[in-house]
C-alpha positions in Angstrom: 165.4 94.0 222.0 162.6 91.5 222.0 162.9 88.5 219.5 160.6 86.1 218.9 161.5 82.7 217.9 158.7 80.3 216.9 156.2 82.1 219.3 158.5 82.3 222.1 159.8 85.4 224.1 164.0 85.0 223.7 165.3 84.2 227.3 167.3 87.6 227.5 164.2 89.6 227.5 162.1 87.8 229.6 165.5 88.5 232.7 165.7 91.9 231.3 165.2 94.3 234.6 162.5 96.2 234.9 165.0 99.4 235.5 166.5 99.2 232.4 163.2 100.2 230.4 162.3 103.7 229.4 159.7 103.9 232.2 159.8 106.8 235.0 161.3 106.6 238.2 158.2 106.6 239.7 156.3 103.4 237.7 159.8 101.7 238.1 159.5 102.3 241.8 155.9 101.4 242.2 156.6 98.1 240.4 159.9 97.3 242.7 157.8 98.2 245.2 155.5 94.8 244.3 157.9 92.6 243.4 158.2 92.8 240.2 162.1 93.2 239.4 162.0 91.4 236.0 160.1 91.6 232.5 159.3 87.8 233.1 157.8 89.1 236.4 154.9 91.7 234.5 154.7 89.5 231.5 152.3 86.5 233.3 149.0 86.4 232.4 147.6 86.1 236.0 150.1 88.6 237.3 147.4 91.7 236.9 144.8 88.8 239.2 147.6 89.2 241.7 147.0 92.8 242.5 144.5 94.2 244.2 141.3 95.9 242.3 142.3 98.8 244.2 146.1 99.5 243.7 144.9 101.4 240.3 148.6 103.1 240.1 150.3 99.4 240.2 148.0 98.1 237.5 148.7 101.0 234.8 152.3 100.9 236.0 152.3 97.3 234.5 150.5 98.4 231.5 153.1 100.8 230.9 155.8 98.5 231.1 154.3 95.9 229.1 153.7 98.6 226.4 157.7 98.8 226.4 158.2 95.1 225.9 156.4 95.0 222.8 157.9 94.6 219.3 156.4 93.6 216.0 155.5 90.0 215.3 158.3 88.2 213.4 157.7 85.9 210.3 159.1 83.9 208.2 160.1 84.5 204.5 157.9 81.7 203.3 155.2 83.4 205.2 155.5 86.4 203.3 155.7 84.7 200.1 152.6 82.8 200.5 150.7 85.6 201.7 151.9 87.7 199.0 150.6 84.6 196.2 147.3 84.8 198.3 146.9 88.7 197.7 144.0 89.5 195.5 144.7 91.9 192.3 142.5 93.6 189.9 142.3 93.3 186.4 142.5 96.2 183.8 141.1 94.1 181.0 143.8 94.0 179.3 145.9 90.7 179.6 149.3 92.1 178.1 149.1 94.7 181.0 147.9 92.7 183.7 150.8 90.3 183.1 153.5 93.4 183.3 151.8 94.5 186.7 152.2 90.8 187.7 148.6 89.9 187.6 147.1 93.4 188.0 147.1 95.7 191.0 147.9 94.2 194.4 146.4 94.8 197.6 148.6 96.0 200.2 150.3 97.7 197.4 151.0 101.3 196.1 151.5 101.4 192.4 152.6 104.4 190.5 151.7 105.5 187.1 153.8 108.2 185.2 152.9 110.2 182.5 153.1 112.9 180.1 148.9 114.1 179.7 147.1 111.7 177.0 149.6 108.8 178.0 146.1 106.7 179.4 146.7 107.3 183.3 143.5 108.6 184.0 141.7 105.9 181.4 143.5 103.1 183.6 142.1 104.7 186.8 138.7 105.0 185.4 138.6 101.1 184.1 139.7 99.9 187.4 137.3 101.5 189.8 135.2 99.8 187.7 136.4 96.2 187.9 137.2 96.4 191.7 133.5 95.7 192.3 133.7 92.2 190.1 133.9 89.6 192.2 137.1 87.8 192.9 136.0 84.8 190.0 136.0 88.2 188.3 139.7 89.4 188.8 137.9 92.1 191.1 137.6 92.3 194.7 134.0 93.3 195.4 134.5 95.8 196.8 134.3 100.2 196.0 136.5 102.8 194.8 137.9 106.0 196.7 138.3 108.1 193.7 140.2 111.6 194.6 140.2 114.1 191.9 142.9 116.8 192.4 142.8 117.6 188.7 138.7 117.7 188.4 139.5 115.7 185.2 137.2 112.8 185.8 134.6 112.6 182.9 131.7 110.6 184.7 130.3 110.3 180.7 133.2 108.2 180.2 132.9 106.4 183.2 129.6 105.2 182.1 130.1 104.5 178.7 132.9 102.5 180.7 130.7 100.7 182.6 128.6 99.8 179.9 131.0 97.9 178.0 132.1 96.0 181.3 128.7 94.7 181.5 128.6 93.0 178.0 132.9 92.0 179.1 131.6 90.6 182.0 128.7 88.7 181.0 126.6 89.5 183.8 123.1 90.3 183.1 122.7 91.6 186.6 125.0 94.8 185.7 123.7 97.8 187.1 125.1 100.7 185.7 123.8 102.8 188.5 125.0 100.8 190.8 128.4 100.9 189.6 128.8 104.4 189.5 127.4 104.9 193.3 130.3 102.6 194.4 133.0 105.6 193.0 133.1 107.6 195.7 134.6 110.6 194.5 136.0 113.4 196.0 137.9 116.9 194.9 140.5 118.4 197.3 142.1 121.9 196.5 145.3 121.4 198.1 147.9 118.9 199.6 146.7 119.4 203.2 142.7 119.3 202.3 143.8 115.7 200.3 146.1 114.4 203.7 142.7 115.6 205.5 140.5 113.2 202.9 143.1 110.5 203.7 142.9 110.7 207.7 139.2 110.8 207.9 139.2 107.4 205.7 138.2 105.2 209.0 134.6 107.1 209.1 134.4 107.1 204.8 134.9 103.7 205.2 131.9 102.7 207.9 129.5 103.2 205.2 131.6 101.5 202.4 133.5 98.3 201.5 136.5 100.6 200.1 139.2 98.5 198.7 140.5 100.5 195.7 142.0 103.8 196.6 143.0 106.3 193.4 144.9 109.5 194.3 144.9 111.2 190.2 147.2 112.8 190.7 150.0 112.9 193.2 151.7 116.3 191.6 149.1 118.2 190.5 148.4 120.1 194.0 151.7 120.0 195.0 153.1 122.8 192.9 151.2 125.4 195.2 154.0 125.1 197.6 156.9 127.3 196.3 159.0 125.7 199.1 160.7 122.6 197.5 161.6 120.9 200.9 158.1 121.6 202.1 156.6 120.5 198.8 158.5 116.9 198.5 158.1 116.6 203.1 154.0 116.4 201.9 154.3 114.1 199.1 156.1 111.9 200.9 153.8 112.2 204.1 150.9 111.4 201.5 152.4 108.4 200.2 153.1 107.0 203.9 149.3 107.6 204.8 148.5 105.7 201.5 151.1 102.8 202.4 149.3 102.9 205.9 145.8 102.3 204.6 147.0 100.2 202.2 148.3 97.6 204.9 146.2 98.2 207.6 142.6 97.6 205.6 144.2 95.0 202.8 143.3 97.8 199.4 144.9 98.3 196.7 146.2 102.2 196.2 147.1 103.8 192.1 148.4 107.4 192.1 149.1 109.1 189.0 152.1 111.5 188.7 153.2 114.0 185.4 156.6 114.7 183.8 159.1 116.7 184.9 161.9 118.5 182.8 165.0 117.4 185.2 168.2 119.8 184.8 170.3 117.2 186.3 169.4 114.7 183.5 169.9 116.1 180.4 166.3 117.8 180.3 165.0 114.5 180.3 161.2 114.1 181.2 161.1 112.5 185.1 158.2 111.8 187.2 157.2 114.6 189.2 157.6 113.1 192.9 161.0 112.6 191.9 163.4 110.1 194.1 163.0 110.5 197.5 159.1 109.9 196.8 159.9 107.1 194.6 161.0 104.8 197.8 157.4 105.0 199.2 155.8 103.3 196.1 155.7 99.6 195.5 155.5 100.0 191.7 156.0 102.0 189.4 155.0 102.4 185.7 155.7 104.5 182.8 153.2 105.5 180.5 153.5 106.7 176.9 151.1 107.2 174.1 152.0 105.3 170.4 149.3 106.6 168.2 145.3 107.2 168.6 144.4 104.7 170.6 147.5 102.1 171.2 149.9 103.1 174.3 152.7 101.3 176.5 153.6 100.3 180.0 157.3 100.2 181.0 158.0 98.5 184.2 160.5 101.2 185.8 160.1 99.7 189.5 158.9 96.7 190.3 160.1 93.6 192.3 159.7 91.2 190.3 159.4 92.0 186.8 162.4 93.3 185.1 162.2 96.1 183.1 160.1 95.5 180.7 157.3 97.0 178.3 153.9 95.8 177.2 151.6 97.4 174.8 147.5 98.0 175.0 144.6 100.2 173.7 142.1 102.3 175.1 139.0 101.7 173.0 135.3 103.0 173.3 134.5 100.8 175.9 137.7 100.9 177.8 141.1 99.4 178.6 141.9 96.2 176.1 144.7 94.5 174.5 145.7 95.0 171.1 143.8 92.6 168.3 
């Protein structure tokens, strides 16, 4: 295996011979055949100067073995710390719940909220692909919101009346409304495999846009149109590493939404639909429940570093708050 220490290539790799990588005979031949014997030898910058223009076959032979020699950059823990501090969040306009989801929700991170119906997912989803398009002085990331509606239960009414009261919360005279609600892209897939389609054609959604808030509401609904359990949970989880994917690879933040369950293992107890297994491919993940009208809680179920914990907030009129 190929370690890197401080930039450098470990000694054992670089006198690795050529033979002993998973080329073919024929591209290990071809590369005996000019010398090269050793990783070291293929690994020069100047070596591909060496051969001639025309020995095509020797060139991609090199290529190929080169491919073999790579492994992921290697950093430190510090590094990861301090790029983890410098990750931008998103606020939900609530202080008491931005402080349970450390801040409010993380790029490179996907974050789970759980829920019997009327627990305040959908209201969270709703106030947050509002606020990604504040500007980072803001708590937002200026960016636009990939909202996908397996349930069809996103009230655009609301989402205005949303948007309304961010303007006055925000103190920016320049609001515009319309503006706001052009940046939600939204879109409605009818089943597990048209919402993993919506996810793989992101790179050409995201040409046209600055997408860096991605909402999946929710994760379960679709799901329970495949009677096959193994086939049904094999999806989900597929989902959620497409969503940890994008999530890395173009620096967003990702919120899906999952139901209740009754589990028969658990006493009857009410579990989140996606169940274990799916539970590893999240970041975070939250439990909802409603108090009273308007006042709900937050439990921290998984989270690294919070412990678990609860925090309180209401939705009002003109969306997520804390609790005067």
């Amino acid at each position: 295996m190929n370690i890197i220490v401080n930039g450098s290539k470990s000694l054992n790799m670089m006198l690795r011979p050529i033979s002993s990588l998973a080329l073919t005979d024929t591209v290990t031949s071809q590369l005996k055949n000019h010398g090269f014997c050793y990783v070291n030898d293929i690994l020069s910058e100047s070596v591909l100067q060496s051969v001639s223009a025309s020995e095509a076959t020797c060139i991609d032979a090199i290529q190929a073995a080169r491919l073999c020699c790579k492994v992921p950059k290697s950093f430190s823990a510090l590094d990861i710390l301090e790029e983890e501090l410098l990750q931008a969040k998103i606020t939900t306009l609530s202080q008491t719940l931005d402080n349970i989801l450390d801040g409010g929700f993380q790029c490179r991170t996907v974050t789970e909220l759980c829920g019997a119906p009327g627990s305040g997912k959908t209201q969270i989803c709703m106030q947050i692909s509002i606020n990604v398009q504040m500007s980072e002085s803001h708590s937002g990331l200026g960016g636009q919101t990939l909202y996908i509606d397996t349930r069809s239960g996103l009230c655009i009414a609301r989402l205005k009346e949303m948007a309304m009261a961010s303007r006055v919360c925000f103190g920016d005279r320049n609001f515009d409304i319309d503006r706001i609600l052009k940046h939600i892209i939204v879109t409605q897939p009818q089943s597990i495999d048209e919402l993993s389609t919506v996810l793989g054609n992101f790179n050409e959604l995201d040409k046209n846009c600055q997408i860096r808030l991605i909402i999946v509401d929710s994760l379960s609904f679709r799901r329970y149109s495949i009677e096959n359990t193994f086939h049904r949970t094999q999806k989900c989880f597929r989902i959620l590493d497409k969503l940890n994917k994008l999530a890395t690879r173009f620096n967003l933040a990702v919120v899906v939404t999952n139901e209740l369950v009754t589990s028969f293992i658990a006493n009857d107890d009410l579990v989140p639909a996606s169940g274990l297994l799916c539970a590893h491919r999240v970041h975070k993940r939250f439990m909802l429940t409603r108090l009273d009208d308007n006042k709900f809680s937050a439990c921290a179920m998984k989270t690294p570093t919070m412990p678990e914990v609860s925090s309180k907030f209401q939705v009002t009129a003109g969306g997520i708050r804390d609790i005067m």
